[in-house]
C-alpha positions in Angstrom: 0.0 0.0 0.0 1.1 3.3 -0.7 1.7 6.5 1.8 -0.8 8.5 0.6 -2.5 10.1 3.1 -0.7 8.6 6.3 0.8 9.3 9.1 4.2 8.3 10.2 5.2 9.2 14.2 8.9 10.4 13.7 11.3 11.5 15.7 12.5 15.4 15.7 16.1 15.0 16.1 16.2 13.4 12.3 14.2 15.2 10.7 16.1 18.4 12.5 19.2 16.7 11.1 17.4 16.0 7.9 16.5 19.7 7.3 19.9 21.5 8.1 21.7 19.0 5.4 18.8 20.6 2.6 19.5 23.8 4.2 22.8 23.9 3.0 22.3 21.8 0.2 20.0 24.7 -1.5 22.7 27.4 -0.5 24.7 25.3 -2.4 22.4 24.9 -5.3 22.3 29.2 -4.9 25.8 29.4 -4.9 25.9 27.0 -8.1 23.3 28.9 -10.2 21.2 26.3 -10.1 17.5 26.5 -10.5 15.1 29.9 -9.6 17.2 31.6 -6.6 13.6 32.8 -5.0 12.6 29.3 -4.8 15.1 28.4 -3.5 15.4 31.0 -1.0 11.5 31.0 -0.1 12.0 27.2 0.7 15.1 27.7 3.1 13.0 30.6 5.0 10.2 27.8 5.4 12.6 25.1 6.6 14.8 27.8 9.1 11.1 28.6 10.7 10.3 25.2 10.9 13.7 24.6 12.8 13.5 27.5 14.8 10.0 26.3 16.4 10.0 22.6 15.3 6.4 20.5 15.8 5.6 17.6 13.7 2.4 16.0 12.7 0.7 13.5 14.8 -2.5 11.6 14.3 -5.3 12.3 16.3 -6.0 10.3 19.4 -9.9 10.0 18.5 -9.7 10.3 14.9 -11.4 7.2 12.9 -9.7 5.5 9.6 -10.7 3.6 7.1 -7.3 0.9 7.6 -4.7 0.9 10.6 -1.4 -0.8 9.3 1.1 -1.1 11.7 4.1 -1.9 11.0 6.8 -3.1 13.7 10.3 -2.4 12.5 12.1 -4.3 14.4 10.7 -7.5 13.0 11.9 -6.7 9.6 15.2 -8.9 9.5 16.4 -8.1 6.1 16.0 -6.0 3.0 12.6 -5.5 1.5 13.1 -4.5 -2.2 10.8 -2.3 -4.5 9.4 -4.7 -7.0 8.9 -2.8 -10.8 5.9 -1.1 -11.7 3.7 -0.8 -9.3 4.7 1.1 -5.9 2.8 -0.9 -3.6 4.7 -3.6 -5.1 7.4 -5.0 -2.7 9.3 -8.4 -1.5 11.9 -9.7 1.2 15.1 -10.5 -0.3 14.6 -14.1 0.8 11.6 -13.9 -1.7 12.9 -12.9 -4.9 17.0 -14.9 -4.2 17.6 -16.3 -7.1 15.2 -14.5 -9.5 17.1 -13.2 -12.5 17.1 -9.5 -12.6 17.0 -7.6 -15.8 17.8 -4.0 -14.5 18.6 -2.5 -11.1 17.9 1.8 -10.2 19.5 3.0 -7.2 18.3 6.9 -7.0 15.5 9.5 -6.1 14.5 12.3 -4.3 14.2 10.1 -1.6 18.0 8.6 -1.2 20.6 9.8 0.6 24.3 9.8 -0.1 24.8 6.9 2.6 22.4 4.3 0.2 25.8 5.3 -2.9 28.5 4.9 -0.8 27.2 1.7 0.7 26.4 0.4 -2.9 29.7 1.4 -4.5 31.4 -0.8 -1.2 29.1 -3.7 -2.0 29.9 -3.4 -5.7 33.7 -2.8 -4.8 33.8 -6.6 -3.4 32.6 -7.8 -7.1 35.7 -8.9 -9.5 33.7 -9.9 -12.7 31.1 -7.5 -14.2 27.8 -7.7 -12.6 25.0 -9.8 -14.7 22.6 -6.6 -15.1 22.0 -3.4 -16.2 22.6 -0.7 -13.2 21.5 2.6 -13.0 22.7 4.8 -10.3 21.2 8.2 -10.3 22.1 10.8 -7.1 19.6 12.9 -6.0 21.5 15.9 -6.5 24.5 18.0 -7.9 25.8 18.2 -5.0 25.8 14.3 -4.0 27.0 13.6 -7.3 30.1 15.6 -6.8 30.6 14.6 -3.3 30.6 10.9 -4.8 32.4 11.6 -7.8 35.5 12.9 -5.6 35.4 10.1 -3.3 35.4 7.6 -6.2 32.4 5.9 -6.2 30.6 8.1 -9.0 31.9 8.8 -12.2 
């Protein structure tokens, strides 16, 4: 099932941590020339006032819904992998071991430079060519250069 309309109960200290990285990721971006400077600037004002009085969302105690899903964390014991098209689509890695795999996309909006470094290690343990297509496609500029200069981008 898809996120639309949910509600996750996070924690402020990541999302805090979260915020100042794309903070300084769009004065980057300003610095770079990239993109319409008074977007960019009108979305750093609305992050800094976020930070500077942080409260996040929370469901309401007596609020009715048409489907509770919990889901406990903690009982997750390995990868669960983003089956193609469909995004509600999804399997352990126990599930699909063994499948052949025609193509493989590491990237969005939604990565983080931690998910290429920690691909490009996995990948560095490899000495023939891997037996698929693989797309690797950072989320930003500024990731890409960061990534590119350590050595696992080019």
């Amino acid at each position: 099932r898809s996120a639309a309309g949910c509600t996750i109960k996070l924690d402020e200290e990541p999302i805090i941590e979260y915020l100042n990285s794309n903070v300084v990721m769009l004065k980057w971006m300003i610095a770079e020339g990239y993109g319409d400077i008074r977007t960019l600037e009108r979305r750093i004002a609305r992050m800094e006032e976020w930070l500077a009085d942080p409260v996040l969302m929370e469901a309401d105690d007596n609020a009715e819904y048409a489907a509770v899903i919990d889901i406990n964390l903690d009982e997750l014991k390995e990868p669960v992998l983003a089956l193609p098209n469909d995004p509600d689509a999804s399997a352990l890695l126990s599930e699909v071991a063994g499948e052949h795999i025609d193509e493989v996309f590491i990237g969005s909006c939604m990565t983080n430079i931690g998910h290429f470094r920690a691909a490009g290690k996995l990948l560095q343990k490899e000495t023939k060519p891997i037996p698929t297509r693989l797309w690797i496609a950072p989320p930003t500029k500024m990731d890409e250069a960061q990534l590119t200069e350590e050595g696992y981008y080019s």
